[in-house]
N, CA, C and O of each residue as an XYZ file, in Angstrom:
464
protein
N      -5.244      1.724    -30.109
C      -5.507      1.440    -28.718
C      -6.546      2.424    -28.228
O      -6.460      3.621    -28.503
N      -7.783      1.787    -27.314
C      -8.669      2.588    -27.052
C      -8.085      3.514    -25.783
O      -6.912      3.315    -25.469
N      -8.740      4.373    -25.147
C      -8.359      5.512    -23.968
C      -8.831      4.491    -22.971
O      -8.674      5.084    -21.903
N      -9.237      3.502    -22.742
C      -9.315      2.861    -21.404
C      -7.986      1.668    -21.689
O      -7.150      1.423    -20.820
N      -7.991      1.199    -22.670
C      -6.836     -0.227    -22.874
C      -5.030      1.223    -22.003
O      -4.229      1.052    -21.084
N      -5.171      1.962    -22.629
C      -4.319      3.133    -22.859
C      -4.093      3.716    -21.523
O      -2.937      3.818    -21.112
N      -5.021      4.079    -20.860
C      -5.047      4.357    -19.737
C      -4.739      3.161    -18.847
O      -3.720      3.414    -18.204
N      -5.210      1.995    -18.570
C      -5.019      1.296    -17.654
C      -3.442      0.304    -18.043
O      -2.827     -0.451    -17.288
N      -3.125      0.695    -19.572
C      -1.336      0.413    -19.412
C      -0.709      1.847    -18.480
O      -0.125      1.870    -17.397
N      -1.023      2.733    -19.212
C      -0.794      3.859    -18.144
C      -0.411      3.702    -16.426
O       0.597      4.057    -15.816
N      -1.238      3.249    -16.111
C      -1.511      3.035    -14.623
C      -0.603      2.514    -14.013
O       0.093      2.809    -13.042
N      -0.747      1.154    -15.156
C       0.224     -0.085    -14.561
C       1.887     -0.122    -14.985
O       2.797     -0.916    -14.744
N       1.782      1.322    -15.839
C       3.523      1.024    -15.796
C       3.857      2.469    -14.718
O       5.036      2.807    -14.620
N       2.727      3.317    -13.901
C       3.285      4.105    -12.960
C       2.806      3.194    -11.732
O       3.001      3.718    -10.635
N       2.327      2.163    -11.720
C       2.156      1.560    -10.199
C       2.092      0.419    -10.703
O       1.204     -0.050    -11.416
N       3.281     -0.167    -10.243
C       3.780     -1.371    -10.348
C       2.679     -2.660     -9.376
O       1.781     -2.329     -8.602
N       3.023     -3.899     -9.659
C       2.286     -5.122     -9.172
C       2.515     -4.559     -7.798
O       1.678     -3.990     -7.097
N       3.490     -4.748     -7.580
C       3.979     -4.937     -6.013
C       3.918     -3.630     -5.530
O       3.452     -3.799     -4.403
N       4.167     -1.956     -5.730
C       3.653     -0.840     -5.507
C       1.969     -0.601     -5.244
O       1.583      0.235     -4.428
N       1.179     -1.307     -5.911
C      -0.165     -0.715     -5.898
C      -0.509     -1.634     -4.973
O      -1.006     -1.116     -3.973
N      -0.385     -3.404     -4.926
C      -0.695     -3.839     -3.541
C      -0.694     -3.381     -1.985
O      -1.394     -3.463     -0.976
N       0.712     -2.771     -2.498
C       1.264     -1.900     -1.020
C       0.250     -1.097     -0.418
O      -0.383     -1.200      0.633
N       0.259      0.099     -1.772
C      -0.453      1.041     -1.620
C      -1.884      0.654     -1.105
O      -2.387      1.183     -0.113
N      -2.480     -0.282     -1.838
C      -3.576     -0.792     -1.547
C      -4.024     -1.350      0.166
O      -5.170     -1.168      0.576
N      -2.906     -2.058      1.072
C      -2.860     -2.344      2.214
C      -2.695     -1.075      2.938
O      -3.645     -0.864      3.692
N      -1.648     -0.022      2.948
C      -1.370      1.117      3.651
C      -2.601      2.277      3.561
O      -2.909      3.139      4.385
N      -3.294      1.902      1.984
C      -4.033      3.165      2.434
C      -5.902      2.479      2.870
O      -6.871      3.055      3.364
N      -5.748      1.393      2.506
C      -7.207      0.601      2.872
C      -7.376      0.782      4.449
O      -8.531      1.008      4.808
N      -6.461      0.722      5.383
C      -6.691      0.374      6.862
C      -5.226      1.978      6.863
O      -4.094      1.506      6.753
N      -5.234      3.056      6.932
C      -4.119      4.114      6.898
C      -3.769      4.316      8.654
O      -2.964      5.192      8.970
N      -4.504      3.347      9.872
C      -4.586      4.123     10.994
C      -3.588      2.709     11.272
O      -2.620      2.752     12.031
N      -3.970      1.568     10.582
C      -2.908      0.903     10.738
C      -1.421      0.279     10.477
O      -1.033     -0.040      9.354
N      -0.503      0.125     11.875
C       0.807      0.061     11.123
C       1.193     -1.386     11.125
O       0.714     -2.248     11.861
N       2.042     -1.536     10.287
C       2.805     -3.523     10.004
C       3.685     -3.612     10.209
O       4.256     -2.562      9.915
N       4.641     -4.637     10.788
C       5.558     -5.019     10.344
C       5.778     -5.195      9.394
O       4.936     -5.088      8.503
N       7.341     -5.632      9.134
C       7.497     -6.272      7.659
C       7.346     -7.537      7.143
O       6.850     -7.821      6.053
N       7.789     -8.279      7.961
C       7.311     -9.615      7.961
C       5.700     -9.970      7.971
O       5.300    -11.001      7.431
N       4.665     -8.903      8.723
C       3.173     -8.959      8.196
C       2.918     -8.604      6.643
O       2.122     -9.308      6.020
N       3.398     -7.816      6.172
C       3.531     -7.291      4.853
C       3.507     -8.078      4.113
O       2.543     -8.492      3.469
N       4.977     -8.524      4.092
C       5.112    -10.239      3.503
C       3.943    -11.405      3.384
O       3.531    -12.012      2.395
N       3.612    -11.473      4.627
C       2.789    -12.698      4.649
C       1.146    -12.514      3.641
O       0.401    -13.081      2.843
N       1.380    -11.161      4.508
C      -0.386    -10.690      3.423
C      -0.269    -10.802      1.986
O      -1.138    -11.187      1.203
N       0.890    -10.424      1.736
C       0.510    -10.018      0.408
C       1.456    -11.009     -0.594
O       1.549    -11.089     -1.819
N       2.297    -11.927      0.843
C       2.268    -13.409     -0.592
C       3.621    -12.568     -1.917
O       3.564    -12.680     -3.141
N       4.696    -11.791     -1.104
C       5.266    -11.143     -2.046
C       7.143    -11.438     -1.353
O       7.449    -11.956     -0.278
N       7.952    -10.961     -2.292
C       9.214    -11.395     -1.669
C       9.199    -10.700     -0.868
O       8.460     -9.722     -0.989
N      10.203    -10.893      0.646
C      11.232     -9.621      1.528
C      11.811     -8.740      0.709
O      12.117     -7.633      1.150
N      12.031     -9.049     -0.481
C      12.938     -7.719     -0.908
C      12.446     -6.643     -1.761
O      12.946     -5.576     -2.117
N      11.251     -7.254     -2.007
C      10.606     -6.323     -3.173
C       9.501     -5.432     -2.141
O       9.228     -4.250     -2.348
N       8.850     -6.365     -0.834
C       8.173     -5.461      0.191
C       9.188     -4.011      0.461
O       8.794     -2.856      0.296
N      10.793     -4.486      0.984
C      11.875     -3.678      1.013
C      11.802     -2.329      0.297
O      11.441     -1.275      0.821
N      12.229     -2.515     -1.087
C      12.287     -1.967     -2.069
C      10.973     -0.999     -1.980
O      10.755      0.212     -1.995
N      10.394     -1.928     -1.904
C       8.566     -0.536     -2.330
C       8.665      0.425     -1.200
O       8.717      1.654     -1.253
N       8.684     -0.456     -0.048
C       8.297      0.531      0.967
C       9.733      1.602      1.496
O       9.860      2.233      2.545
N      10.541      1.504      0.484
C      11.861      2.077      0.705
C      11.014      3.726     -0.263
O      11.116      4.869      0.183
N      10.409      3.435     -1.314
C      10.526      4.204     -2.170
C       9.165      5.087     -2.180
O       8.883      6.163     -2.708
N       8.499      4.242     -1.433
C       7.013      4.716     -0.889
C       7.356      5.813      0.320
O       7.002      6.983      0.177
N       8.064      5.374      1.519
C       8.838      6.388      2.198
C       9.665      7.335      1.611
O       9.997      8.127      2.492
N      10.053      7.568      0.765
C      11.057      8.355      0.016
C      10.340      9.700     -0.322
O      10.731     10.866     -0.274
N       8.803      8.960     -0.787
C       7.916      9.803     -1.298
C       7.290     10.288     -0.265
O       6.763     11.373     -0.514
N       7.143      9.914      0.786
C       6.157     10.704      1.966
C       4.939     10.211      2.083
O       3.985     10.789      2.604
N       4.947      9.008      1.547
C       2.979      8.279      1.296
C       3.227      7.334      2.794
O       2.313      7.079      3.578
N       4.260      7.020      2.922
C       4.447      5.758      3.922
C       5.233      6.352      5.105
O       6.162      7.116      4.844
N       4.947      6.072      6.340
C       6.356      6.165      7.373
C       6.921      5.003      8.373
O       6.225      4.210      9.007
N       7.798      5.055      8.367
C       8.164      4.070      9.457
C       7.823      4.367     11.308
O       8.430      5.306     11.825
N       7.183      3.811     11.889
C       7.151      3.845     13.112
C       7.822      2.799     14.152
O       7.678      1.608     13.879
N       8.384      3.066     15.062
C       9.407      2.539     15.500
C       8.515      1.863     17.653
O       8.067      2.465     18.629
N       8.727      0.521     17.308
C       7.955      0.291     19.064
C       8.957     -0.484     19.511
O       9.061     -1.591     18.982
N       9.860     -0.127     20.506
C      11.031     -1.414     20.640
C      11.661     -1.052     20.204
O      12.068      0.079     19.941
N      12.028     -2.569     19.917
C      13.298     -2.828     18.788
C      12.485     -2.952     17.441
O      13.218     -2.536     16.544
N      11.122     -3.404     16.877
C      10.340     -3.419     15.775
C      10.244     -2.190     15.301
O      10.295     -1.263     16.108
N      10.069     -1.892     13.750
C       9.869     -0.807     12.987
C       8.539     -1.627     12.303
O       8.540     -2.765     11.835
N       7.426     -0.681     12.400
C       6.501     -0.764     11.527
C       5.988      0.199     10.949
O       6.176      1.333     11.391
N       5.078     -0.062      9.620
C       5.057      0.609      8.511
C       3.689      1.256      8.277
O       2.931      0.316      8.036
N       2.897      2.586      8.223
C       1.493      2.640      7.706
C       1.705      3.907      7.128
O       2.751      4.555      7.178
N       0.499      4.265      6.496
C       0.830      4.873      5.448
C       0.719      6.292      6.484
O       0.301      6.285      7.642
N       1.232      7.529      5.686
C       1.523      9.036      6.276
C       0.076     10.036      5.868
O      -0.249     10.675      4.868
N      -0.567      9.775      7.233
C      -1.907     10.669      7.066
C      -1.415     11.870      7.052
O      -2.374     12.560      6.705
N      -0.099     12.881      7.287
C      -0.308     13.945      6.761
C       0.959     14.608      5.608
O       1.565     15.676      5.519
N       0.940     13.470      4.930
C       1.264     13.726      3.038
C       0.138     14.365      2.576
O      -1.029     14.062      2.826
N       0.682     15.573      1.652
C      -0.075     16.300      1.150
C      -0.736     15.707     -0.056
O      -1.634     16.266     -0.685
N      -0.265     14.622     -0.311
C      -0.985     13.559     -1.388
C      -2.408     12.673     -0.679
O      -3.464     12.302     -1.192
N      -1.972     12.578      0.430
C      -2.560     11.578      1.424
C      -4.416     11.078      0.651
O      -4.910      9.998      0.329
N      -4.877     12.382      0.635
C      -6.420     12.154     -0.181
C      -6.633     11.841     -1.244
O      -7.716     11.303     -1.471
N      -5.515     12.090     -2.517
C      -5.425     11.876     -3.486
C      -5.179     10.705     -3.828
O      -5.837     10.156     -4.713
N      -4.055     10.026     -3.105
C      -4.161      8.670     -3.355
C      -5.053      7.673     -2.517
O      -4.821      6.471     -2.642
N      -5.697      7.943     -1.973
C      -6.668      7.076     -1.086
C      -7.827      7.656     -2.051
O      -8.804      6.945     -2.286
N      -7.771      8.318     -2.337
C      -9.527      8.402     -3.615
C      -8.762      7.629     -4.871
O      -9.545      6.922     -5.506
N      -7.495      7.619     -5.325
C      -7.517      6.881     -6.188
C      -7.471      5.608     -6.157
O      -7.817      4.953     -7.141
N      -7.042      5.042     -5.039
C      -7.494      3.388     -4.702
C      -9.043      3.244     -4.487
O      -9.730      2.414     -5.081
N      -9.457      4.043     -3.675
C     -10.665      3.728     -3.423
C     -11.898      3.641     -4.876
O     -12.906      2.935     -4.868
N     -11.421      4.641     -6.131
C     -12.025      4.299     -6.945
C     -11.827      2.965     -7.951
O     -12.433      2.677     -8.983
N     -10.729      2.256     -7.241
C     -10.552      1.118     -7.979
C      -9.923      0.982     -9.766
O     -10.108      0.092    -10.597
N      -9.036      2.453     -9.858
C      -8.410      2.434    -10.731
C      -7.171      2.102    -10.783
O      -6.688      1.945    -11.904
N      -6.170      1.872     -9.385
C      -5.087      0.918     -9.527
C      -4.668     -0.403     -9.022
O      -3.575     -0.969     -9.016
N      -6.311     -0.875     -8.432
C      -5.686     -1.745     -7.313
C      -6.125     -2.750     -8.421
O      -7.177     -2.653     -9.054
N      -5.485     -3.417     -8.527
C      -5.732     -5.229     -9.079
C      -6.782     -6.045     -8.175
O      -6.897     -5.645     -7.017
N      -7.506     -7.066     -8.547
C      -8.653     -7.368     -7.979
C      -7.665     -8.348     -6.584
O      -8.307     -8.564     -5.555
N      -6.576     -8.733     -6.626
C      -6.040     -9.828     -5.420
C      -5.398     -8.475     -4.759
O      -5.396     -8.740     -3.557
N      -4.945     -7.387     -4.892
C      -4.808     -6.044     -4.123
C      -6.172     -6.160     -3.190
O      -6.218     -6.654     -2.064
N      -7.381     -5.527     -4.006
C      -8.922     -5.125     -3.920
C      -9.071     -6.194     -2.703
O      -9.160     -5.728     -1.567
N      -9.100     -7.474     -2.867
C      -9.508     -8.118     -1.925
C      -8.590     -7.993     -0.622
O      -9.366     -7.851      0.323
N      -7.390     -7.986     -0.210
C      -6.349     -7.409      0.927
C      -6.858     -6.235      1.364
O      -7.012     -6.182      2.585
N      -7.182     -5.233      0.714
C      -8.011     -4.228      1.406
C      -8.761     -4.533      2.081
O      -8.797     -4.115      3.239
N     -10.011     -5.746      1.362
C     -11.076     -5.033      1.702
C     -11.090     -6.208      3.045
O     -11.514     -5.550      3.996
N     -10.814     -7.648      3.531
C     -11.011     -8.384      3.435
C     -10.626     -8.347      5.133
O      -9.477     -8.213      5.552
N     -11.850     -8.495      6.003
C     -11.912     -8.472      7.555
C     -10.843     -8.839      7.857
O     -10.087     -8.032      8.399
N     -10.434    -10.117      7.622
C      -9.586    -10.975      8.505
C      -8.069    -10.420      8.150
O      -7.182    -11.097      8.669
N      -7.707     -9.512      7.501
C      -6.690     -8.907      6.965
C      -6.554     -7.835      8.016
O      -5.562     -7.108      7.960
N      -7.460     -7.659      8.982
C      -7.051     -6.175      9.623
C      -6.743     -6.479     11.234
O      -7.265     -6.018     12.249
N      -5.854     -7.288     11.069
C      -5.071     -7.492     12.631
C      -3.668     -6.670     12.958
O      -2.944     -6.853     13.936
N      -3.484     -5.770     11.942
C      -2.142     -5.427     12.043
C      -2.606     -4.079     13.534
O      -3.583     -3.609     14.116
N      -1.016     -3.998     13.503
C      -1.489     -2.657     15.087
C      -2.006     -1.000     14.688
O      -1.427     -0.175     13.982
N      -3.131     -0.902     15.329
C      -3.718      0.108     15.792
C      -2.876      1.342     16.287
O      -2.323      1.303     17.386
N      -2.814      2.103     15.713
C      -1.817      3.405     16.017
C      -3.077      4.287     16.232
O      -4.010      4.413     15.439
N      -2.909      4.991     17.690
C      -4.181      5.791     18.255
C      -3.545      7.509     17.771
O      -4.220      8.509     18.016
């Protein structure tokens, strides 16, 4: 196995399908927060596995919950001490999958709320 085949199994068994999408939405737009049910819809994934990630993504300090109401929404934690590290590593396009890549990048994807 070559160091890129090697590396990019690498990747994909520490950031899962449904982890690196996440990651990919939270840290592409980081000022903005989602619901969960937006989550869902974008990214075309179950309720329970959005659940699950963003249970474990918070766990880690990459994600936080913000609370308006009675709604809890979700964006990623600008001050995790990881915070740059993983936003340069999406941004270099070494974990995001190309249907991730496009949710980032993709105008009409960025209606979620504006946290000032």
């Amino acid at each position: 196995m070559g160091t890129e085949g090697g590396r990019g199994a690498v990747l994909e068994a520490l950031f899962g399908k449904a982890r690196r999408r996440l990651l990919a939405l939270f840290f592409g737009e980081p000022g903005q927060a989602l619901h969960l049910l937006e989550i869902v819809r974008r990214l075309g994934m179950g309720r329970g596995a959005v659940q699950r990630e963003l249970a474990r993504l918070a766990g880690a300090g990459l994600v936080t919950r913000v609370r308006r109401g009675n709604r809890v929404y979700f964006q990623a934690d600008r001050d995790c001490p990881s915070f740059e590290q993983v936003r340069d590593l999406l941004a270099s396009g070494e974990i995001v999958n190309p249907p991730a890549a496009a949710v980032w990048r993709a105008p009409e994807n960025r209606g979620g709320l504006p946290i000032d």
